[in-house]
Backbone and ligand atoms as CSV (ligand in chain L), in Angstrom:
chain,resi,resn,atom,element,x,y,z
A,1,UNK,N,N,-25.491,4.022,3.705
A,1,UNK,CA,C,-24.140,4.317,4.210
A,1,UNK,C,C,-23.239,3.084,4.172
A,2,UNK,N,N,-23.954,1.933,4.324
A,2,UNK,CA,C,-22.753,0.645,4.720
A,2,UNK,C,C,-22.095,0.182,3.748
A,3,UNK,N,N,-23.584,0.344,2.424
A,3,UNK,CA,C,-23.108,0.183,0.758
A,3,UNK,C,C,-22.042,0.938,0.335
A,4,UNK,N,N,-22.368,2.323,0.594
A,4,UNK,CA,C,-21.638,3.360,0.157
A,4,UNK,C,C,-19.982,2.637,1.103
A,5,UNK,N,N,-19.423,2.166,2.577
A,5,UNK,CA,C,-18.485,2.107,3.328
A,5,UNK,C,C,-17.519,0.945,2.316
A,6,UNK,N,N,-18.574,-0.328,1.765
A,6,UNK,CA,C,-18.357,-1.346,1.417
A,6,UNK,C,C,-17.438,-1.105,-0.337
A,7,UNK,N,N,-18.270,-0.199,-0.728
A,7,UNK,CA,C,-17.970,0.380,-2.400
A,7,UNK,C,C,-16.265,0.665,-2.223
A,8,UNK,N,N,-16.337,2.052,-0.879
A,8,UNK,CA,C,-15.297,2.670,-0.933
A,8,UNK,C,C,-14.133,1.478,-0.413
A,9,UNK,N,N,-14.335,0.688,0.471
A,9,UNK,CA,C,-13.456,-0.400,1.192
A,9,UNK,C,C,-12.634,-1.406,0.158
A,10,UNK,N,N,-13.945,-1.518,-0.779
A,10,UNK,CA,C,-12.965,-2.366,-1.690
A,10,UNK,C,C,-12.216,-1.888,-3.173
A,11,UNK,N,N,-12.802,-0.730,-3.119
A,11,UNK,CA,C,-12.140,0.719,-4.632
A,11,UNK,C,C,-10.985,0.857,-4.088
A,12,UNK,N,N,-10.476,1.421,-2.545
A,12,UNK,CA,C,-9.096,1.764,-2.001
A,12,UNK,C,C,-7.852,0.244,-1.855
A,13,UNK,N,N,-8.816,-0.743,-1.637
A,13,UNK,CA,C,-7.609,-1.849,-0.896
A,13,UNK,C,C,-7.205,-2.061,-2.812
A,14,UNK,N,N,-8.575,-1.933,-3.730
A,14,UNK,CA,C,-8.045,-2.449,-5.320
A,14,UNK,C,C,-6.766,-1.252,-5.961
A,15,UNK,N,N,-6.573,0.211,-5.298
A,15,UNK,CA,C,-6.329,1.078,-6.202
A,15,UNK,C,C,-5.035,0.804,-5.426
A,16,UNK,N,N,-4.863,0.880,-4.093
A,16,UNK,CA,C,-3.313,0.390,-3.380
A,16,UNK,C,C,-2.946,-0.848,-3.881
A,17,UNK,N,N,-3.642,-2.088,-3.866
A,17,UNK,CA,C,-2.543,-2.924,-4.060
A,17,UNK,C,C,-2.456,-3.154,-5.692
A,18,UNK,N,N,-3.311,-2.840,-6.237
A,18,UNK,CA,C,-2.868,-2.694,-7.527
A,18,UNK,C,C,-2.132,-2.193,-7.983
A,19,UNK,N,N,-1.866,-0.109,-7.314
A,19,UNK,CA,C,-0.917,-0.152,-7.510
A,19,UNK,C,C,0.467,-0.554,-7.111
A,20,UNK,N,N,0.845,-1.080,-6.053
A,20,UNK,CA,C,1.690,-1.630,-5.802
A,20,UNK,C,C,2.522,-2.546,-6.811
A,21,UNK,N,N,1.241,-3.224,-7.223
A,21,UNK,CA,C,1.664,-4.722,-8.153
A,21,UNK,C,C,1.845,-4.101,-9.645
A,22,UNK,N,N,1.256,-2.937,-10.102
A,22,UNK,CA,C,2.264,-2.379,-11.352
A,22,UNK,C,C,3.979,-1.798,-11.006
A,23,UNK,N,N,3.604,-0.850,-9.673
A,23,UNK,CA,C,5.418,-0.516,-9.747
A,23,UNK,C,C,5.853,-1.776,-9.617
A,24,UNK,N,N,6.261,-2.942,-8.644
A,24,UNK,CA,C,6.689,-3.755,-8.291
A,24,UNK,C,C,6.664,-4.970,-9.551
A,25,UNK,N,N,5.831,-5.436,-10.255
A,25,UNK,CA,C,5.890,-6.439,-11.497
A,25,UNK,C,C,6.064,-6.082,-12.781
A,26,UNK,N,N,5.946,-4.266,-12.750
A,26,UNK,CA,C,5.865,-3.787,-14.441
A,26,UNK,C,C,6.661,-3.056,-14.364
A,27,UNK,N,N,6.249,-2.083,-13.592
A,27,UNK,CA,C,7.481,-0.567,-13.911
A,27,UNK,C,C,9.022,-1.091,-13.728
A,28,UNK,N,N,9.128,-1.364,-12.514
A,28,UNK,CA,C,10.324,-1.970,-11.723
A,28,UNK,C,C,11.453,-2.887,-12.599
A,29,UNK,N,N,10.679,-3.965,-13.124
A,29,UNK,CA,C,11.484,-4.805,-14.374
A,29,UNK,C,C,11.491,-3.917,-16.041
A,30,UNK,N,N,10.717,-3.098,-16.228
A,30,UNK,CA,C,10.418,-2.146,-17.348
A,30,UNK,C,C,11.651,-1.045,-17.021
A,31,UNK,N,N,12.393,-0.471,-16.411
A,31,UNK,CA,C,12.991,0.456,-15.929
A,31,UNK,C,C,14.458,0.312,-16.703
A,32,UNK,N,N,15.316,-1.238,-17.078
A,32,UNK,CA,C,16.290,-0.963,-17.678
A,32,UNK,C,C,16.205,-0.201,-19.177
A,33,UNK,N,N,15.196,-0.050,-19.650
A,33,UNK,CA,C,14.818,0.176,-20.882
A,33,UNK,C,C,15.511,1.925,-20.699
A,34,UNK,N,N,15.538,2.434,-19.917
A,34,UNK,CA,C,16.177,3.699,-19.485
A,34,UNK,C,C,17.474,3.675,-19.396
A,35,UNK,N,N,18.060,4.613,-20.153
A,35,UNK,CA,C,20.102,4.842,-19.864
A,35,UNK,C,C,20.366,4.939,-18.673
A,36,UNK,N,N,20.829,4.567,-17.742
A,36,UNK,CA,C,22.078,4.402,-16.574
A,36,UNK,C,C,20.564,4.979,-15.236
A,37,UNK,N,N,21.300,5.454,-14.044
A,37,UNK,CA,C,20.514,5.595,-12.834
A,37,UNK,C,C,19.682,6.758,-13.026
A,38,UNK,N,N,20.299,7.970,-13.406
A,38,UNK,CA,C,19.967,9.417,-13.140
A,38,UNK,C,C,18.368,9.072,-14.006
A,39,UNK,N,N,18.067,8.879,-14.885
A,39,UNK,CA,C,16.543,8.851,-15.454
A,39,UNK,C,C,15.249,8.106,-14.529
A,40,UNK,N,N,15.911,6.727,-14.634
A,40,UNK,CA,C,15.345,5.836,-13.938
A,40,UNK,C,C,15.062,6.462,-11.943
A,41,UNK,N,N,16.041,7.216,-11.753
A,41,UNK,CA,C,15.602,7.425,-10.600
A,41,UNK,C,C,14.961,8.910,-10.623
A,42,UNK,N,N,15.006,9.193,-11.431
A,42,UNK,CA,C,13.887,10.698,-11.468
A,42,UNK,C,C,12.210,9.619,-11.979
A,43,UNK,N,N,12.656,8.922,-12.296
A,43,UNK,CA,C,11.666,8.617,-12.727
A,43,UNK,C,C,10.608,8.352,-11.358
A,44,UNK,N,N,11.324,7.248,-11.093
A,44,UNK,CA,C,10.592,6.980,-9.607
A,44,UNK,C,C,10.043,7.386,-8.945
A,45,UNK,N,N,10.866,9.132,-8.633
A,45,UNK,CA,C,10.545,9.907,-7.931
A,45,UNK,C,C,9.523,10.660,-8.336
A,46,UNK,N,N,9.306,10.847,-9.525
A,46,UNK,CA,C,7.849,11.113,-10.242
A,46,UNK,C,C,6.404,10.310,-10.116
A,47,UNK,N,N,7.254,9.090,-9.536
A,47,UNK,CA,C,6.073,7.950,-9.476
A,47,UNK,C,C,5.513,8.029,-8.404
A,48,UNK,N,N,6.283,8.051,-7.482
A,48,UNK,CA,C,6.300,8.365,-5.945
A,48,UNK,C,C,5.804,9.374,-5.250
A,49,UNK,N,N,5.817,10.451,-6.123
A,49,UNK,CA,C,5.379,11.545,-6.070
A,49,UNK,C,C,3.551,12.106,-5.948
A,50,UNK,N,N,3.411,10.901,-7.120
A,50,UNK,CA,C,2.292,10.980,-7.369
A,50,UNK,C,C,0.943,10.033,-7.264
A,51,UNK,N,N,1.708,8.935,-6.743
A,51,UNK,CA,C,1.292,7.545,-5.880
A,51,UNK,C,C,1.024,8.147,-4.634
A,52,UNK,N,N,2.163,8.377,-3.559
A,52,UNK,CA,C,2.056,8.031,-2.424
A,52,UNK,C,C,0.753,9.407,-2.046
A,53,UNK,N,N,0.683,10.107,-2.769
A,53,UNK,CA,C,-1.007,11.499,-1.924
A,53,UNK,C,C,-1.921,10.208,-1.993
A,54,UNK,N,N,-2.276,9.739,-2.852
A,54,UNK,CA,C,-3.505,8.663,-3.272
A,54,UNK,C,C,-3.348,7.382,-2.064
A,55,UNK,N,N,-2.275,7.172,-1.749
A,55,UNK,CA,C,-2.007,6.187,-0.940
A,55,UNK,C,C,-2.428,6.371,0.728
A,56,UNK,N,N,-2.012,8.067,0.799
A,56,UNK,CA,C,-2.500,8.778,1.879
A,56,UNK,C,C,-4.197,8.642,2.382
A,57,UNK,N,N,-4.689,8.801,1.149
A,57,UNK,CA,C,-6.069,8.864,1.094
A,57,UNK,C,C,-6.523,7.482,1.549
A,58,UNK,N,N,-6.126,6.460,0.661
A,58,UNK,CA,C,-6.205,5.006,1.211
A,58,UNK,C,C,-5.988,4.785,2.325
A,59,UNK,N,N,-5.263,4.471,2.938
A,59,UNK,CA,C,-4.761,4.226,4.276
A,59,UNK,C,C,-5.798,5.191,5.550
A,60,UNK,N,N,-6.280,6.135,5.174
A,60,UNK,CA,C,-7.460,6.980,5.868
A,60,UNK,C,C,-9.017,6.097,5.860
A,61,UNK,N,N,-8.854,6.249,4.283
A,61,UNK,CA,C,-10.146,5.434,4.218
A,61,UNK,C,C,-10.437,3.782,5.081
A,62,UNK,N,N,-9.265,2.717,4.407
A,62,UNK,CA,C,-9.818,1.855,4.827
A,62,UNK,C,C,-10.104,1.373,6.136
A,63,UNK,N,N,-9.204,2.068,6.994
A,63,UNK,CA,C,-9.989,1.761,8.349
A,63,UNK,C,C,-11.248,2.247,8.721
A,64,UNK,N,N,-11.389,3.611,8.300
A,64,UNK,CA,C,-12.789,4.397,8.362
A,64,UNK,C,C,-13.839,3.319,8.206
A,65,UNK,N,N,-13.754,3.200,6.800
A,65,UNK,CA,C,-14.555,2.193,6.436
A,65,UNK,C,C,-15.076,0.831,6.649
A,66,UNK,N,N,-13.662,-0.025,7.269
A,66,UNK,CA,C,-13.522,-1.281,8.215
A,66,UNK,C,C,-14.549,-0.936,9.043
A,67,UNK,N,N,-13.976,-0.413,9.802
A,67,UNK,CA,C,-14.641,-0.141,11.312
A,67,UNK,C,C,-16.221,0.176,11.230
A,68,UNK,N,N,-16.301,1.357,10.093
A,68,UNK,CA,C,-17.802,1.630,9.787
A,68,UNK,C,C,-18.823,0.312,9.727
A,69,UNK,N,N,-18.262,-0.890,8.707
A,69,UNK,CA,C,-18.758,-2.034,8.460
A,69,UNK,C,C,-18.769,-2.923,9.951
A,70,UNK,N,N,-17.773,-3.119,10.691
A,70,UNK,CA,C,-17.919,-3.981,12.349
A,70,UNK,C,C,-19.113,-3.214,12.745
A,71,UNK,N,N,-18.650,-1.914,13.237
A,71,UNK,CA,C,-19.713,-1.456,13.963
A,71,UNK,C,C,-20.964,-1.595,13.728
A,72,UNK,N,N,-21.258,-0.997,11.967
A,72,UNK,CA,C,-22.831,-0.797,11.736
A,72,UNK,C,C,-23.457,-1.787,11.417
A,73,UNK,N,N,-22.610,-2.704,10.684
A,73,UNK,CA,C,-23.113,-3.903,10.349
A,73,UNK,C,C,-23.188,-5.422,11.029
A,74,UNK,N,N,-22.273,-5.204,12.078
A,74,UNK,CA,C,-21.699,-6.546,12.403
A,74,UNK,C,C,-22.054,-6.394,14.289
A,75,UNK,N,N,-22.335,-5.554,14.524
A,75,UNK,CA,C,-22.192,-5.112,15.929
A,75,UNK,C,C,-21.202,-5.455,16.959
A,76,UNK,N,N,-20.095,-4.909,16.162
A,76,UNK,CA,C,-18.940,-4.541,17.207
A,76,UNK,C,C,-18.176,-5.985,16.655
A,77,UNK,N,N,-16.644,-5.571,17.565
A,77,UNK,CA,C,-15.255,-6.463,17.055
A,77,UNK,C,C,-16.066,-8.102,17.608
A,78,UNK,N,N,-16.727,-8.163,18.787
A,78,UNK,CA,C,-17.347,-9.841,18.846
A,78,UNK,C,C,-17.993,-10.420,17.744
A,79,UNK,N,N,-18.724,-9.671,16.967
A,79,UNK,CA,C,-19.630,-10.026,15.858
A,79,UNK,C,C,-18.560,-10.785,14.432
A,80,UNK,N,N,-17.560,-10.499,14.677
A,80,UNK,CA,C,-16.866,-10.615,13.099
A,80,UNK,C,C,-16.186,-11.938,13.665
A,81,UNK,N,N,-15.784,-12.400,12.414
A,81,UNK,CA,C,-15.008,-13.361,11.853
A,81,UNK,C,C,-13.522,-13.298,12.128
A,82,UNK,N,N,-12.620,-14.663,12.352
A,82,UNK,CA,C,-11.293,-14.372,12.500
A,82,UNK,C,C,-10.704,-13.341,11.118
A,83,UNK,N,N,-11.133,-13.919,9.646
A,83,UNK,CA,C,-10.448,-13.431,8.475
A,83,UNK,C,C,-10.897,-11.546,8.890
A,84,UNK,N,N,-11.690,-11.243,9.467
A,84,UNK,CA,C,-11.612,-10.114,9.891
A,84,UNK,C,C,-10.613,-9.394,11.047
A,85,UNK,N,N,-9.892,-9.997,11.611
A,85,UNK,CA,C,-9.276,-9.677,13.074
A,85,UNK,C,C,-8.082,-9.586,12.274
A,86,UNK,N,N,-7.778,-10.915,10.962
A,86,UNK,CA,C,-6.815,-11.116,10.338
A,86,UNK,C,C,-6.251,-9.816,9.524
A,87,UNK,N,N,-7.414,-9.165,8.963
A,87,UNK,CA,C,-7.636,-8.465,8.121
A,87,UNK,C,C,-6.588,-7.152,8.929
A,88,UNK,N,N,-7.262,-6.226,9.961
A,88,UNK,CA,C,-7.493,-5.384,10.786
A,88,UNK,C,C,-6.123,-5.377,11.280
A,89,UNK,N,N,-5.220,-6.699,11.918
A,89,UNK,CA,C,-4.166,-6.826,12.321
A,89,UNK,C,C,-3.191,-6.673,10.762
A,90,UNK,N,N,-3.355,-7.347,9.496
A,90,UNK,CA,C,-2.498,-7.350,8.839
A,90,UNK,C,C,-2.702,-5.596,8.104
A,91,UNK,N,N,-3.947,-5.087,8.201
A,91,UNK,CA,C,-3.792,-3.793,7.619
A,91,UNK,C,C,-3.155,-2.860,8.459
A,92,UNK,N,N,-3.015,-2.995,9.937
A,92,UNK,CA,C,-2.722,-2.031,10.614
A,92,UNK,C,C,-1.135,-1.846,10.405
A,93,UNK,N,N,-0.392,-3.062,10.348
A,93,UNK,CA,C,1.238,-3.528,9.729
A,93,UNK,C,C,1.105,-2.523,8.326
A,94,UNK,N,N,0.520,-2.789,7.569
A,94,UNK,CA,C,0.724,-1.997,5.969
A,94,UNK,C,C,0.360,-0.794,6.117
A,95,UNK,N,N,-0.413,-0.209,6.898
A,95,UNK,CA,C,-0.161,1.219,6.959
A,95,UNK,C,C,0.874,1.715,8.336
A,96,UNK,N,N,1.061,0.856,8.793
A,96,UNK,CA,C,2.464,1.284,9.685
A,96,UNK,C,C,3.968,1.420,8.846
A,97,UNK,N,N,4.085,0.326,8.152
A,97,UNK,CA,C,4.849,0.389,7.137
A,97,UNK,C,C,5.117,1.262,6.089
A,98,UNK,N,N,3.447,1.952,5.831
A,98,UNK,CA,C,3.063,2.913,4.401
A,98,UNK,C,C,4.185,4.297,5.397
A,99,UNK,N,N,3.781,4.304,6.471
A,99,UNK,CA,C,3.922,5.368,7.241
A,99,UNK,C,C,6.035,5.388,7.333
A,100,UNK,N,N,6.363,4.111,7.901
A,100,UNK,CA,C,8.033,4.500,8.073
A,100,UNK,C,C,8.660,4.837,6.935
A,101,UNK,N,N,7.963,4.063,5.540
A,101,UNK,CA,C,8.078,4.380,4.108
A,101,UNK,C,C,8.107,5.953,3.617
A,102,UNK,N,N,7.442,6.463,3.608
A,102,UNK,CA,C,6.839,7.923,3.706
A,102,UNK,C,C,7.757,8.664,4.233
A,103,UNK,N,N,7.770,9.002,5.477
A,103,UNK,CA,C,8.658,9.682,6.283
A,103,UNK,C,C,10.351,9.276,6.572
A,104,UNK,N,N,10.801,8.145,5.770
A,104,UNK,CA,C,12.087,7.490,6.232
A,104,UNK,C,C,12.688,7.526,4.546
A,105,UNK,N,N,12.462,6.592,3.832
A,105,UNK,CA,C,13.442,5.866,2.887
A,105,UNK,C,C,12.877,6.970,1.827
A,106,UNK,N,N,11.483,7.028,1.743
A,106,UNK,CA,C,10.761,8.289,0.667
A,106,UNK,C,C,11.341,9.584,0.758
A,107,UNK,N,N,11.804,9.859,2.241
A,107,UNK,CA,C,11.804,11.037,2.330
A,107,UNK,C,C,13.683,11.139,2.155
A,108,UNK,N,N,14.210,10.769,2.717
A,108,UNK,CA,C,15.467,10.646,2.134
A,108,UNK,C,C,16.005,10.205,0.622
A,109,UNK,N,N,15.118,9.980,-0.173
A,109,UNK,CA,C,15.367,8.897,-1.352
A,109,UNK,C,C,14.999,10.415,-2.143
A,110,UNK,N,N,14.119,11.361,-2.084
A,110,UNK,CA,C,13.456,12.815,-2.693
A,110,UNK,C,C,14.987,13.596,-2.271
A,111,UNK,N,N,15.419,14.015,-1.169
A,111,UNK,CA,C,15.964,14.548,-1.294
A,111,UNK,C,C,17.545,14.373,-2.071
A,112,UNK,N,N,17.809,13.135,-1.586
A,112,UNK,CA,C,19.043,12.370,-2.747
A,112,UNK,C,C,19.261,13.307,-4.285
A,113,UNK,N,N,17.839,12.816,-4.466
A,113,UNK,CA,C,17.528,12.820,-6.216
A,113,UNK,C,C,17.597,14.356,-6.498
A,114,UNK,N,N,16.812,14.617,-5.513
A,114,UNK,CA,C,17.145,16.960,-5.873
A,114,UNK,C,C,18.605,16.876,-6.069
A,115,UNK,N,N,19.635,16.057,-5.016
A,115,UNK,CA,C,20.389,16.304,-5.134
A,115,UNK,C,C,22.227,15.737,-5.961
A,116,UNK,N,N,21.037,15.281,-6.455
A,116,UNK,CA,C,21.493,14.602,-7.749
A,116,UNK,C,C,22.772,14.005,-7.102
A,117,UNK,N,N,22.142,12.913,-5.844
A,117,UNK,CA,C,23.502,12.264,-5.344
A,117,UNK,C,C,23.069,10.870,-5.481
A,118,UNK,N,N,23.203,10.065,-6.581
A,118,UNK,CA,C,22.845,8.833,-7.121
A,118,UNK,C,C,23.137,7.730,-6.409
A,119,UNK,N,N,23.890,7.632,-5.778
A,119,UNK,CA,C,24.033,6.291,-5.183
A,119,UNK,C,C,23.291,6.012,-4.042
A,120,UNK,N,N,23.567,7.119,-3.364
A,120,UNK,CA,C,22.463,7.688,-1.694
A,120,UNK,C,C,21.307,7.249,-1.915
A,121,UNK,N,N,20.535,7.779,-3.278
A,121,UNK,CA,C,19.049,7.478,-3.640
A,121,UNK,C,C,18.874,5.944,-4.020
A,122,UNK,N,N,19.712,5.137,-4.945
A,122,UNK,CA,C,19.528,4.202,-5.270
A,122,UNK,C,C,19.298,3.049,-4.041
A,123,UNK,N,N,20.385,4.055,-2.775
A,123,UNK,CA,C,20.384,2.746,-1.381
A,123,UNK,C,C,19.130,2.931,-0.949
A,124,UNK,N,N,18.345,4.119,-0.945
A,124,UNK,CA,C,17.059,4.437,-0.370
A,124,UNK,C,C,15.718,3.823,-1.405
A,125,UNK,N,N,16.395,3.537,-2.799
A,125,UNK,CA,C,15.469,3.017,-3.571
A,125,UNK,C,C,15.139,1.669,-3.505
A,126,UNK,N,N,16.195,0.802,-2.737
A,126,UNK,CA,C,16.449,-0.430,-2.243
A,126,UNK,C,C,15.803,-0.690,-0.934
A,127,UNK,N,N,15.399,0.229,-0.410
A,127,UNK,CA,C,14.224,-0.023,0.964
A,127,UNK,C,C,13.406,-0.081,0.417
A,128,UNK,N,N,13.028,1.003,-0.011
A,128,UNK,CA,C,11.223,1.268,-0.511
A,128,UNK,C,C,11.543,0.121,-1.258
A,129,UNK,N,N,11.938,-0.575,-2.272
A,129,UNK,CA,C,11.266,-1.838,-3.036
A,129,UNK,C,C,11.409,-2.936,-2.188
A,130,UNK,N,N,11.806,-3.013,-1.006
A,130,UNK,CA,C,11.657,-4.352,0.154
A,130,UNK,C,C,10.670,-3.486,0.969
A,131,UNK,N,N,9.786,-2.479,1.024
A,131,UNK,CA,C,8.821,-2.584,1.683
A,131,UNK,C,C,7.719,-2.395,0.925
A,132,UNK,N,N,7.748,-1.794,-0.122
A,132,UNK,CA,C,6.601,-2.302,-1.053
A,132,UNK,C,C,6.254,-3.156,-1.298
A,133,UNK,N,N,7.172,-4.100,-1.399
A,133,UNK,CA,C,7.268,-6.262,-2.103
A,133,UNK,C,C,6.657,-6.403,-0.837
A,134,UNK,N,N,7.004,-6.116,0.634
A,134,UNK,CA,C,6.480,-6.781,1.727
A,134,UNK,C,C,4.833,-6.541,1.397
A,135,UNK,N,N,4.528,-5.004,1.540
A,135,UNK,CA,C,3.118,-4.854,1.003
A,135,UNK,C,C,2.166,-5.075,0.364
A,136,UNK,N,N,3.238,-5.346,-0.680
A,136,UNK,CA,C,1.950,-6.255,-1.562
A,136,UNK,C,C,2.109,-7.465,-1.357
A,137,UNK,N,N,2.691,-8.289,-1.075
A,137,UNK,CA,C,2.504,-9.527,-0.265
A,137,UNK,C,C,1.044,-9.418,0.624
A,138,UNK,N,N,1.309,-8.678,1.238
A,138,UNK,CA,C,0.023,-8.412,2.502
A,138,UNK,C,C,-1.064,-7.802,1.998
A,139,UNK,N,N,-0.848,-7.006,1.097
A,139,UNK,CA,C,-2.177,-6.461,0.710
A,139,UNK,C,C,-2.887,-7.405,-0.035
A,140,UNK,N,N,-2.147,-8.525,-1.256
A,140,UNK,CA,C,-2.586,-9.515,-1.778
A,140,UNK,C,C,-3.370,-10.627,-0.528
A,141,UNK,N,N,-2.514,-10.796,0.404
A,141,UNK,CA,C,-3.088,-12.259,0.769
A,141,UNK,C,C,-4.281,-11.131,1.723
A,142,UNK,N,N,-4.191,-10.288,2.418
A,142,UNK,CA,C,-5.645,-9.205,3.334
A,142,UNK,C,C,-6.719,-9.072,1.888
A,143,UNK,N,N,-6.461,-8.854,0.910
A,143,UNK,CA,C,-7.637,-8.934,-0.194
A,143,UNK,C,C,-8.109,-10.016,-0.535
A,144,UNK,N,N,-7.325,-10.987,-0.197
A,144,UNK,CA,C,-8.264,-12.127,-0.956
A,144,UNK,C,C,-9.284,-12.467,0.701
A,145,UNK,N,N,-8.255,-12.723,1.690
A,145,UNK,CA,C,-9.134,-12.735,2.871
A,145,UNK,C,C,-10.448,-12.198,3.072
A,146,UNK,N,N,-10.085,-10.584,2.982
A,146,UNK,CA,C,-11.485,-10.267,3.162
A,146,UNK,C,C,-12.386,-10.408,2.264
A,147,UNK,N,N,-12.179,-10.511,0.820
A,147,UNK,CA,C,-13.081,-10.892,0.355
A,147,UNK,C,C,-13.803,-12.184,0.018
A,148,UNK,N,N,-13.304,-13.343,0.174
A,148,UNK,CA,C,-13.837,-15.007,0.701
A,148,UNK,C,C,-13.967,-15.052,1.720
A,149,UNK,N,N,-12.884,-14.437,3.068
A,149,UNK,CA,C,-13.101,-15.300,3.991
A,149,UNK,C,C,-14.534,-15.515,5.122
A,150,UNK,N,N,-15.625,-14.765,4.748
A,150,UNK,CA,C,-16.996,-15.125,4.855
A,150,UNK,C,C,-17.203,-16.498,4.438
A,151,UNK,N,N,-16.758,-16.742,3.270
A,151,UNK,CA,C,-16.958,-17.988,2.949
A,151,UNK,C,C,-16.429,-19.489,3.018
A,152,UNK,N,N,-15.081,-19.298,3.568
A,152,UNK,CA,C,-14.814,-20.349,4.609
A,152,UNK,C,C,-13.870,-20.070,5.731
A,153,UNK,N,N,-14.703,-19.196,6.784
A,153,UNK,CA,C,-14.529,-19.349,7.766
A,153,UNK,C,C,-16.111,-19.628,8.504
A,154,UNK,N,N,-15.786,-20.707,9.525
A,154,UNK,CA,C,-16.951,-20.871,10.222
A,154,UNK,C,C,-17.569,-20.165,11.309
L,1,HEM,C1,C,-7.274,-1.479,8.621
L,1,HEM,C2,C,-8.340,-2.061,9.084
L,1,HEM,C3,C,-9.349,-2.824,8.270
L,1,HEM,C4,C,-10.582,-3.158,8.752
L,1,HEM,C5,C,-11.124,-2.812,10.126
L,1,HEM,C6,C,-11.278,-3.893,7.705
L,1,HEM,C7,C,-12.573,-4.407,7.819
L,1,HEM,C8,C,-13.274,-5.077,6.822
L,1,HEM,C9,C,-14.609,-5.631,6.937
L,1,HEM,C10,C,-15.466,-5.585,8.199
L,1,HEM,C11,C,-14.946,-6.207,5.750
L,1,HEM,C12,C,-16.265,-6.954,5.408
L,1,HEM,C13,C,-15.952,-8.440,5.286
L,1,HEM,C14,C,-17.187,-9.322,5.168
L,1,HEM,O1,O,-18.289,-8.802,5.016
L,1,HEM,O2,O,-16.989,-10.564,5.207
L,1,HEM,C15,C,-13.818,-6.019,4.866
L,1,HEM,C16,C,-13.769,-6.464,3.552
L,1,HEM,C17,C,-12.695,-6.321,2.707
L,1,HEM,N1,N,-11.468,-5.755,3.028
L,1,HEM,FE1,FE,-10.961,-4.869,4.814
L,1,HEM,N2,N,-10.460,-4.000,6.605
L,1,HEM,C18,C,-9.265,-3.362,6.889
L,1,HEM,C19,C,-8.169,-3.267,6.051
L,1,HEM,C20,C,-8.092,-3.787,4.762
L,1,HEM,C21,C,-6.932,-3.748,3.900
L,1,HEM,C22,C,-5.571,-3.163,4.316
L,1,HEM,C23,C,-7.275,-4.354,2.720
L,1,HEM,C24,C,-6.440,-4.584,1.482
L,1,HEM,C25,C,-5.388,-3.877,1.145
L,1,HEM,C26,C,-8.645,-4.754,2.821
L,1,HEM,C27,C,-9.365,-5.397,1.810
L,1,HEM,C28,C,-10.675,-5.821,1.902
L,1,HEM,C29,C,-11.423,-6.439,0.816
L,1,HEM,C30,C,-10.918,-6.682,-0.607
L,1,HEM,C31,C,-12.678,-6.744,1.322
L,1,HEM,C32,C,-13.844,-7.380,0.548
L,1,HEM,C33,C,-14.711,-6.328,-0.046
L,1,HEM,C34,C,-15.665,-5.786,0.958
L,1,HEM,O3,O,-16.569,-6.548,1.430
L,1,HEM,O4,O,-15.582,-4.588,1.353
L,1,HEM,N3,N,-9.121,-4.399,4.080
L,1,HEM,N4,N,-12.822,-5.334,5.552
């Protein structure tokens, strides 16, 4: 089971912040290659569409899985390491964030685009890419953490 917690812990934090770091470093700068807003922002919304279920799933898992690993392996939150507390505190921010994302700028930014009111969406497209950039910020520096910081923390 802990193998199996450990597999899934680090498949979800790689498939979120990875994807993060394609919309945000590839798609994002790749996007003028498209005529004017109306494409580019259907586009998104296609992206978004089909990102954020998978993201859902993530954000379920990795605490599941966190916690599975303290508990079964580590015996309880005394047993672990700061880069773990680090971890736990900075993931709980990125899925709080995944969450105002989702229900706030996502959800207003979908309906914009049905309604083919371009500018509305583009202001809502301008959150979500300052809270994604925040995210992967955090998801980058919580991945490298948890995965060294066994190794230098004392
Ligand atoms: C939300 C609560 C979270 C908890 C309770 C948690 C807990 C843990 C624990 C206990 C480990 C094992 C570390 C070791 O053996 O030294 C670990 C590893 C790791 N965590 Fe997290 N984590 C959480 C969120 C995240 C997030 C948000 C990310 C990245 C987006 C992440 C990425 C990783 C990575 C890459 C590893 C190393 C691979 C592994 O050993 O599983 N974690 N985490």
């Amino acid at each position: 089971m802990s193998a199996l917690a450990v597999a899934i812990h680090a498949v979800a934090a790689t498939l979120w912040v990875g994807g993060m770091f394609f919309a945000y470093q590839i798609l994002r700068p790749s996007m003028p290659l498209l005529d004017g807003p109306p494409p580019r922002l259907k586009l998104w919304l296609g992206v978004f569409d089909r990102f954020f279920p998978w993201v859902w799933g993530i954000v379920i898992a990795l605490p599941l899985t966190g916690y599975w690993q303290i508990y079964s392996d580590y015996g309880g939150m005394d047993g672990v390491g700061p880069h773990i507390h680090a971890m736990q505190g900075v993931g709980w921010v990125m899925i709080v964030l995944f969450g105002y994302l989702y229900f706030g700028p996502y959800a207003k930014f979908k309906t914009a685009v049905v309604d083919e009111a371009w500018p509305a969406a583009g202001e809502q497209l301008n959150s979500i890419r300052r809270i994604v950039g925040t995210n992967l910020i955090l998801g980058l520096v919580t991945t490298a953490a948890g995965a060294s910081g066994r190794l230098w923390v004392l």
